[in-house]
mmCIF file of the N, C-alpha and C atoms, coordinates in Angstrom:
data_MODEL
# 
_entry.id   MODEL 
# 
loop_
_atom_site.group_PDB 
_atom_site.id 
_atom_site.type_symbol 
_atom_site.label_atom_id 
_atom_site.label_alt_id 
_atom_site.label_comp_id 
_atom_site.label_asym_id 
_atom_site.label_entity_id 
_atom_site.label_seq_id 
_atom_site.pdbx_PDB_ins_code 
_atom_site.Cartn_x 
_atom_site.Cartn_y 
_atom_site.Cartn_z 
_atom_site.occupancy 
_atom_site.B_iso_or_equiv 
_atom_site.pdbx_formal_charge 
_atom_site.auth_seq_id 
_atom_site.auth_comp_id 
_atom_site.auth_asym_id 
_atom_site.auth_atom_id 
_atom_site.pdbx_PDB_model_num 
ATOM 1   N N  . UNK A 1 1  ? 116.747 104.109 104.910 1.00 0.00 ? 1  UNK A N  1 
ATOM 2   C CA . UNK A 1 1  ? 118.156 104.465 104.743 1.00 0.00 ? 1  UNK A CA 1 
ATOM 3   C C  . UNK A 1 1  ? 118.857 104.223 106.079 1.00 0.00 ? 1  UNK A C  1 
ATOM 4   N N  . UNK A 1 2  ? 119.937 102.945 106.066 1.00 0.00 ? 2  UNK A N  1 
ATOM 5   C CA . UNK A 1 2  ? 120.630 103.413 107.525 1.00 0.00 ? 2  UNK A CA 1 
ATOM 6   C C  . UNK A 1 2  ? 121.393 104.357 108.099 1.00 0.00 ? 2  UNK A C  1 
ATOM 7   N N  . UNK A 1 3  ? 121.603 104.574 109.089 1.00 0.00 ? 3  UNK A N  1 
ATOM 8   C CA . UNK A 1 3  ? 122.007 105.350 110.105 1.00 0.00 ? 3  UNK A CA 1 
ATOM 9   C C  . UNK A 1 3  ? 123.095 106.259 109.422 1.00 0.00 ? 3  UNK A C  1 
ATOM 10  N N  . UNK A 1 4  ? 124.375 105.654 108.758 1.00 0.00 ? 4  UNK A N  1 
ATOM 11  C CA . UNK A 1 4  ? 125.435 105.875 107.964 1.00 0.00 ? 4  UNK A CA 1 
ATOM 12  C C  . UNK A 1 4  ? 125.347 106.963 106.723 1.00 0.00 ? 4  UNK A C  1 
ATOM 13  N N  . UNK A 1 5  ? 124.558 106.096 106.185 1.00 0.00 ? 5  UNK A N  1 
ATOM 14  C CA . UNK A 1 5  ? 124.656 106.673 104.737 1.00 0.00 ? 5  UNK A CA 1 
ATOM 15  C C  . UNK A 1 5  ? 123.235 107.839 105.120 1.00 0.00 ? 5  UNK A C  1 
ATOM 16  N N  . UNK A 1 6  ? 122.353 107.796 106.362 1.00 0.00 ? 6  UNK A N  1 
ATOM 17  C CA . UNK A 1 6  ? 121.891 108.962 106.638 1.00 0.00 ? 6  UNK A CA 1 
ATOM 18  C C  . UNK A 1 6  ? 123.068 110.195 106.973 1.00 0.00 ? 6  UNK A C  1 
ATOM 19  N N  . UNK A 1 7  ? 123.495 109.676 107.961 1.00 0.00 ? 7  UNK A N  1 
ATOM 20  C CA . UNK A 1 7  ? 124.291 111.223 108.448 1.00 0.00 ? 7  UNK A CA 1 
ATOM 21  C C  . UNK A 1 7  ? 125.708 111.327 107.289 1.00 0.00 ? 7  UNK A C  1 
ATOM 22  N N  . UNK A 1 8  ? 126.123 110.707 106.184 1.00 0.00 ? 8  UNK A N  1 
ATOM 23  C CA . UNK A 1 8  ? 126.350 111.297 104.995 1.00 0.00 ? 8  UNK A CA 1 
ATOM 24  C C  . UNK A 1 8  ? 125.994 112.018 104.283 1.00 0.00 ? 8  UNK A C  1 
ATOM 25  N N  . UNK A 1 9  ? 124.418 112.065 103.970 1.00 0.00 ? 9  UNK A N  1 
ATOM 26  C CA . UNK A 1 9  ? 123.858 112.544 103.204 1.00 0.00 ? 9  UNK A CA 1 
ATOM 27  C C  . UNK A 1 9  ? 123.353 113.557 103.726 1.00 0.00 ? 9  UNK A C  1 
ATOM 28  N N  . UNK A 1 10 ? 122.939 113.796 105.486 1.00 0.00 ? 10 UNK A N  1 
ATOM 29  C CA . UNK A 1 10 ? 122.993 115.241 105.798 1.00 0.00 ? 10 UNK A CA 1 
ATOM 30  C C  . UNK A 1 10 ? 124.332 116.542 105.827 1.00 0.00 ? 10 UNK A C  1 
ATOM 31  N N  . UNK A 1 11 ? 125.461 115.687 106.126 1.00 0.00 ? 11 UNK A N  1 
ATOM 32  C CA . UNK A 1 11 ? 126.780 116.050 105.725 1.00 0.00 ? 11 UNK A CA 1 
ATOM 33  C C  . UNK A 1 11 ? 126.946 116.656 104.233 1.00 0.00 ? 11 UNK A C  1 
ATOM 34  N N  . UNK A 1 12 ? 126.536 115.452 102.859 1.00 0.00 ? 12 UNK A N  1 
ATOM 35  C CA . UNK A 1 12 ? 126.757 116.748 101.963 1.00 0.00 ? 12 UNK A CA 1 
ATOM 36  C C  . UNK A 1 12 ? 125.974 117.462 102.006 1.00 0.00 ? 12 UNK A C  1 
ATOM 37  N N  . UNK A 1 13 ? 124.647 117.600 102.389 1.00 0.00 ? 13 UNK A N  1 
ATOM 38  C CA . UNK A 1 13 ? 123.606 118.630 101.759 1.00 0.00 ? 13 UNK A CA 1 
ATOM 39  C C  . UNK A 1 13 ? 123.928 120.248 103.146 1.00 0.00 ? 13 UNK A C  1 
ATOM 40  N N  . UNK A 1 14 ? 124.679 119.737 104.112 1.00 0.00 ? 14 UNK A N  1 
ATOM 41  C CA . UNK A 1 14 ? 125.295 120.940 104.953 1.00 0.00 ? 14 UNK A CA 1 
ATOM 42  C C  . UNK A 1 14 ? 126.749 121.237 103.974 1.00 0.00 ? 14 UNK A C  1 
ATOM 43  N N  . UNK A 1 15 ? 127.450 120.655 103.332 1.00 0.00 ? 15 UNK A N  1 
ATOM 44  C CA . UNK A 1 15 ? 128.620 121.249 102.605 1.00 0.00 ? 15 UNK A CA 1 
ATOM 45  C C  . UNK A 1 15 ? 128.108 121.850 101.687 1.00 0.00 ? 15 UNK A C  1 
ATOM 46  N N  . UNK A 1 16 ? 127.119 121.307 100.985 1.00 0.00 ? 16 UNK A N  1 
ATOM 47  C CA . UNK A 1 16 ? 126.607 122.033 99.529  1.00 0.00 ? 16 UNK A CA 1 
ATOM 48  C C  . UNK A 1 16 ? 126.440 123.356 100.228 1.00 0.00 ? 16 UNK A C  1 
ATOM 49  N N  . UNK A 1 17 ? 125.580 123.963 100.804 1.00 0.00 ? 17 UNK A N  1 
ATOM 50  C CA . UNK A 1 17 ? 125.202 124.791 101.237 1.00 0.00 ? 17 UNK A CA 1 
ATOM 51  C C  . UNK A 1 17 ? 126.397 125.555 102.179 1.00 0.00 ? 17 UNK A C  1 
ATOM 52  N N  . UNK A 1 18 ? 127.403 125.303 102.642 1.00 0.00 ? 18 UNK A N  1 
ATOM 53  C CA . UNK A 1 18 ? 128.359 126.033 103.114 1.00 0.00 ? 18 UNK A CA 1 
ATOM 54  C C  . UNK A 1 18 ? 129.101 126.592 101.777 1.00 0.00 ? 18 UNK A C  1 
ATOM 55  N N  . UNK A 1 19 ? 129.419 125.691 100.741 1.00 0.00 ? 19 UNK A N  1 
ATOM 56  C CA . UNK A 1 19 ? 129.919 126.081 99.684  1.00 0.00 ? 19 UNK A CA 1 
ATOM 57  C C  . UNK A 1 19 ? 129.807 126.973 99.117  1.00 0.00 ? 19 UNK A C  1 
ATOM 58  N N  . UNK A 1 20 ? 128.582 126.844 99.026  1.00 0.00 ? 20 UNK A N  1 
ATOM 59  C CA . UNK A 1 20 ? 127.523 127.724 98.376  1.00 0.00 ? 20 UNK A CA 1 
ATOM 60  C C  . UNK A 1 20 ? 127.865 129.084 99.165  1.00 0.00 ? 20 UNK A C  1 
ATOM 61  N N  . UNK A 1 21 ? 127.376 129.237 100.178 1.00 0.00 ? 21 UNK A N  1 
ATOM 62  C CA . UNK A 1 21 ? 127.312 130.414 100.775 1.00 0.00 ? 21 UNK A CA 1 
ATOM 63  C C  . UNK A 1 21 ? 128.594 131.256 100.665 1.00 0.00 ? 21 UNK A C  1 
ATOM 64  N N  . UNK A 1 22 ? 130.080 130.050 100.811 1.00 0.00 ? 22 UNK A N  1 
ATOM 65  C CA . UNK A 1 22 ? 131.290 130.741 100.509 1.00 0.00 ? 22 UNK A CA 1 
ATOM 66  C C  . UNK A 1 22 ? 131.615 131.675 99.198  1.00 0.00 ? 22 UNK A C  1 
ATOM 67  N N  . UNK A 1 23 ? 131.263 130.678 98.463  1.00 0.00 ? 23 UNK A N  1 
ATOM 68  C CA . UNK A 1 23 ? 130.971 130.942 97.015  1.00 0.00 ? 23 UNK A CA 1 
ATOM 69  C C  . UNK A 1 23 ? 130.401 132.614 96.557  1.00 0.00 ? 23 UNK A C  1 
ATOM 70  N N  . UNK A 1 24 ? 129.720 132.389 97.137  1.00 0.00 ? 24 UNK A N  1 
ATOM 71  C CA . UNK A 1 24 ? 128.446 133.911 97.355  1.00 0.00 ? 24 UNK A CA 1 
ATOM 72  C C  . UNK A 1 24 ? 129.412 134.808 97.787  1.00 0.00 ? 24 UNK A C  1 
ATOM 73  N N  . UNK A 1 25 ? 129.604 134.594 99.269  1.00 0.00 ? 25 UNK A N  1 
ATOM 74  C CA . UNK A 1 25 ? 130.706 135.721 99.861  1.00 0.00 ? 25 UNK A CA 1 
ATOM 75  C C  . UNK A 1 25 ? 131.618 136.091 99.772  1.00 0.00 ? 25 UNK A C  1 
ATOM 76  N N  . UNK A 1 26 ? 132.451 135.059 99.396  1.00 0.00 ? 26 UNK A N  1 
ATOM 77  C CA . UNK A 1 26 ? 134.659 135.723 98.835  1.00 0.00 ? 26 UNK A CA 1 
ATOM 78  C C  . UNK A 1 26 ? 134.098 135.371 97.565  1.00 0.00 ? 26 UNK A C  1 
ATOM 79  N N  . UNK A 1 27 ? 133.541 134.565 97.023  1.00 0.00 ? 27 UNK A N  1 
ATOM 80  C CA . UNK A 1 27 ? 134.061 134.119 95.176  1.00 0.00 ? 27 UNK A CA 1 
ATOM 81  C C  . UNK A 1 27 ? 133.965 132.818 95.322  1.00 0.00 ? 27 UNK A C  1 
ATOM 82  N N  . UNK A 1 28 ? 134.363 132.107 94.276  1.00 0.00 ? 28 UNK A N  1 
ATOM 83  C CA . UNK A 1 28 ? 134.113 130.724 94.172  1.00 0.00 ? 28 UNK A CA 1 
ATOM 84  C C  . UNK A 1 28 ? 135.813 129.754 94.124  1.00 0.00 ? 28 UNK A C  1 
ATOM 85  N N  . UNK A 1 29 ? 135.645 128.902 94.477  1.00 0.00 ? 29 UNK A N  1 
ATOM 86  C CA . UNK A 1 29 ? 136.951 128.079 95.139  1.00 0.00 ? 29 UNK A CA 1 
ATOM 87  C C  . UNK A 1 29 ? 136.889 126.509 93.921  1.00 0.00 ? 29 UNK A C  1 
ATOM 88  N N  . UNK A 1 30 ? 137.414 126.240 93.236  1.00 0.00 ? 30 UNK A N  1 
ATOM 89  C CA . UNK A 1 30 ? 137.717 125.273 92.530  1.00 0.00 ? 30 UNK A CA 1 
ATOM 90  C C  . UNK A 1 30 ? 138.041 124.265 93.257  1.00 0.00 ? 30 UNK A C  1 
ATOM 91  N N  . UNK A 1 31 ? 139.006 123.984 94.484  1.00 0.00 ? 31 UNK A N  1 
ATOM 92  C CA . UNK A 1 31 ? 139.132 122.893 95.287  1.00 0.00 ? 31 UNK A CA 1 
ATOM 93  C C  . UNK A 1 31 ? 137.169 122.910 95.947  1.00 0.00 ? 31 UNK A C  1 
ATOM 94  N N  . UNK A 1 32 ? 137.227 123.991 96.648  1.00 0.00 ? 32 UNK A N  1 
ATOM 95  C CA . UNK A 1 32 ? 136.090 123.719 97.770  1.00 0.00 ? 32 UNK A CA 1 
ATOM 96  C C  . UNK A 1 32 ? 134.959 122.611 97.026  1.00 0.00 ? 32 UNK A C  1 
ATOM 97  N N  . UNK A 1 33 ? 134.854 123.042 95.415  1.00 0.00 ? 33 UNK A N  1 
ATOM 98  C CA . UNK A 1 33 ? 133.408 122.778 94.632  1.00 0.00 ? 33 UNK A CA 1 
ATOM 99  C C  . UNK A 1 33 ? 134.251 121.310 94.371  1.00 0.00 ? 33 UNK A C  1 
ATOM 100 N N  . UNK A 1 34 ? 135.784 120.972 94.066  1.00 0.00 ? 34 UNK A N  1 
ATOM 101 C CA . UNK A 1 34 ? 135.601 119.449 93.912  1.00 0.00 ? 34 UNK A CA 1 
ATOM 102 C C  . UNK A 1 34 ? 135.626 118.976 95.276  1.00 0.00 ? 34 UNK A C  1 
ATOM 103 N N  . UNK A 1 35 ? 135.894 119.232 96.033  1.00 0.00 ? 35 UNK A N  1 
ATOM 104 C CA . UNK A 1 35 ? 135.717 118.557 96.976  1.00 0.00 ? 35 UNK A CA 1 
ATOM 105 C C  . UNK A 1 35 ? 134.365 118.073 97.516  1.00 0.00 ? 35 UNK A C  1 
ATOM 106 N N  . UNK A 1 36 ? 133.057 118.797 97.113  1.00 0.00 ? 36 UNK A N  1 
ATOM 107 C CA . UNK A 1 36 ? 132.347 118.580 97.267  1.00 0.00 ? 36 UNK A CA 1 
ATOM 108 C C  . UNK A 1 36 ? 131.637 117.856 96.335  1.00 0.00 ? 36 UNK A C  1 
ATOM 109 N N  . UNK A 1 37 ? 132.329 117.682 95.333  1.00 0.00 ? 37 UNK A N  1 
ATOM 110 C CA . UNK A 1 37 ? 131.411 116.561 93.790  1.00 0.00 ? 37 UNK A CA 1 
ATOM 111 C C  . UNK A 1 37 ? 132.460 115.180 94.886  1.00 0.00 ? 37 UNK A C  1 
ATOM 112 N N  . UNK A 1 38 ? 133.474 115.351 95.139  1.00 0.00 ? 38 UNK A N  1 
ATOM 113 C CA . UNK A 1 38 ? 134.008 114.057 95.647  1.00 0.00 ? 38 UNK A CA 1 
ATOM 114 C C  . UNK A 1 38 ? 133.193 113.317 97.020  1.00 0.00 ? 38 UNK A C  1 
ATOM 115 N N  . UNK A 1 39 ? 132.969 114.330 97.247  1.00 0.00 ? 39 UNK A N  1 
ATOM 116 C CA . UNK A 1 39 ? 132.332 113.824 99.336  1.00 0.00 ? 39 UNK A CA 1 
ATOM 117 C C  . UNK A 1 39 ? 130.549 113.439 98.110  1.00 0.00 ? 39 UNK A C  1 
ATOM 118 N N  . UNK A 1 40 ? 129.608 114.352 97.485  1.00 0.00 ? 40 UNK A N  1 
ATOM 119 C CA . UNK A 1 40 ? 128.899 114.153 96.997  1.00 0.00 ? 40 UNK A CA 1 
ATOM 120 C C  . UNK A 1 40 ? 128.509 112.370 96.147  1.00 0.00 ? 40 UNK A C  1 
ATOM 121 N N  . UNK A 1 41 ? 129.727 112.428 95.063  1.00 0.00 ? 41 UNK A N  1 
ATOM 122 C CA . UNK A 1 41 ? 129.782 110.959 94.502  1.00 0.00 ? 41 UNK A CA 1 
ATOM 123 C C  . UNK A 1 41 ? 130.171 109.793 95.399  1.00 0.00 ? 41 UNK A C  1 
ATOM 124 N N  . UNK A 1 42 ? 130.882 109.897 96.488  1.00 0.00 ? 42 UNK A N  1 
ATOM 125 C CA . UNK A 1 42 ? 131.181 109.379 97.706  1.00 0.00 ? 42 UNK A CA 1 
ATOM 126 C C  . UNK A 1 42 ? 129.523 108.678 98.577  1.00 0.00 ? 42 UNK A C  1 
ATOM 127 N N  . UNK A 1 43 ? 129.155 109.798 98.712  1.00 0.00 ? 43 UNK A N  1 
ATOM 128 C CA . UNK A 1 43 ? 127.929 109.800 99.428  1.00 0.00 ? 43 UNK A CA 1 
ATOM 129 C C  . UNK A 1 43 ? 126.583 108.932 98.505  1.00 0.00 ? 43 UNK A C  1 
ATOM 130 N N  . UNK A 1 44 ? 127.019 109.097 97.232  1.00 0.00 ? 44 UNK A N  1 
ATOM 131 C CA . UNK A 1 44 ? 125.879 108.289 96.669  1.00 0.00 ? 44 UNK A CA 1 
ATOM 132 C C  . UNK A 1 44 ? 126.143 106.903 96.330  1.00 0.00 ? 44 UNK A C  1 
ATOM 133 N N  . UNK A 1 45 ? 127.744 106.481 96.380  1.00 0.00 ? 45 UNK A N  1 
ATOM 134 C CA . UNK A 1 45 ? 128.114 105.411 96.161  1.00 0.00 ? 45 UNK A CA 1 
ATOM 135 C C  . UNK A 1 45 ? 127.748 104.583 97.554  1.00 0.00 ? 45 UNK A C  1 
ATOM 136 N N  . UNK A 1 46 ? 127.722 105.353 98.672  1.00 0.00 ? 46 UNK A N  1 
ATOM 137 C CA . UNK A 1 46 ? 127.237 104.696 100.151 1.00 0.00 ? 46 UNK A CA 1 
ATOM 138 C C  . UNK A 1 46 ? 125.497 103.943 100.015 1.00 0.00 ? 46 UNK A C  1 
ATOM 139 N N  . UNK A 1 47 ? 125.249 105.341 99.412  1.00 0.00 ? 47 UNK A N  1 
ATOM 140 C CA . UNK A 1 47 ? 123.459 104.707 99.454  1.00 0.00 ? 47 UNK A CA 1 
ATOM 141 C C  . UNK A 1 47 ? 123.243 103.912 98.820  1.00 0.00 ? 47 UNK A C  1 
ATOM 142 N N  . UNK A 1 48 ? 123.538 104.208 97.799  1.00 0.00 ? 48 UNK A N  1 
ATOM 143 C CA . UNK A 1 48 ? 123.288 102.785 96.383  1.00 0.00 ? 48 UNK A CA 1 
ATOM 144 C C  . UNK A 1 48 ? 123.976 101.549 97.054  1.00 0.00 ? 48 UNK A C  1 
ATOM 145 N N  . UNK A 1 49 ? 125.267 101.178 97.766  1.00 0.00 ? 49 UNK A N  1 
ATOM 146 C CA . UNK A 1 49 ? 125.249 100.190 98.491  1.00 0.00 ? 49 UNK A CA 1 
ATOM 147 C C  . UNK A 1 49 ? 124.358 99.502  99.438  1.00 0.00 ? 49 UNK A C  1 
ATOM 148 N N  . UNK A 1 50 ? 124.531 100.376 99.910  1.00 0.00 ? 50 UNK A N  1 
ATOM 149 C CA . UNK A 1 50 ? 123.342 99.918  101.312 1.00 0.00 ? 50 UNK A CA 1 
ATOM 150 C C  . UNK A 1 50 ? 121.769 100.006 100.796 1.00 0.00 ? 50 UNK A C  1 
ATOM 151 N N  . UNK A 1 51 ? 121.464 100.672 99.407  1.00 0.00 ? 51 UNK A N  1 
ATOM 152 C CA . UNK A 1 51 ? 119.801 100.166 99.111  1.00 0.00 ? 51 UNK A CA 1 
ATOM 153 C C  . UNK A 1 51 ? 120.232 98.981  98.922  1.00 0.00 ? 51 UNK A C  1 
# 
């Protein structure tokens, strides 16, 4: 995996998990969770390029 679409993919899997945790603590956020299917489908459209 190059360099790129590496530190993407550590990027969402640190948002998932911030989300998450927000989620847990105030409640859950309808922007926060699309924003993260967007950065997410984003992030897989990178890899599948670059495989």
């Amino acid at each position: 995996m190059p360099g790129s679409a590496k530190v993407m993919t550590v990027s969402t899997v640190t948002a998932l998990v911030v989300v998450t945790a927000y989620t847990v603590a105030l409640g859950g956020s309808g922007w926060l969770w699309f924003a993260w299917v967007v950065l997410g489908l984003t992030t897989l459209g990178v890899v599948v390029a670059r495989g």
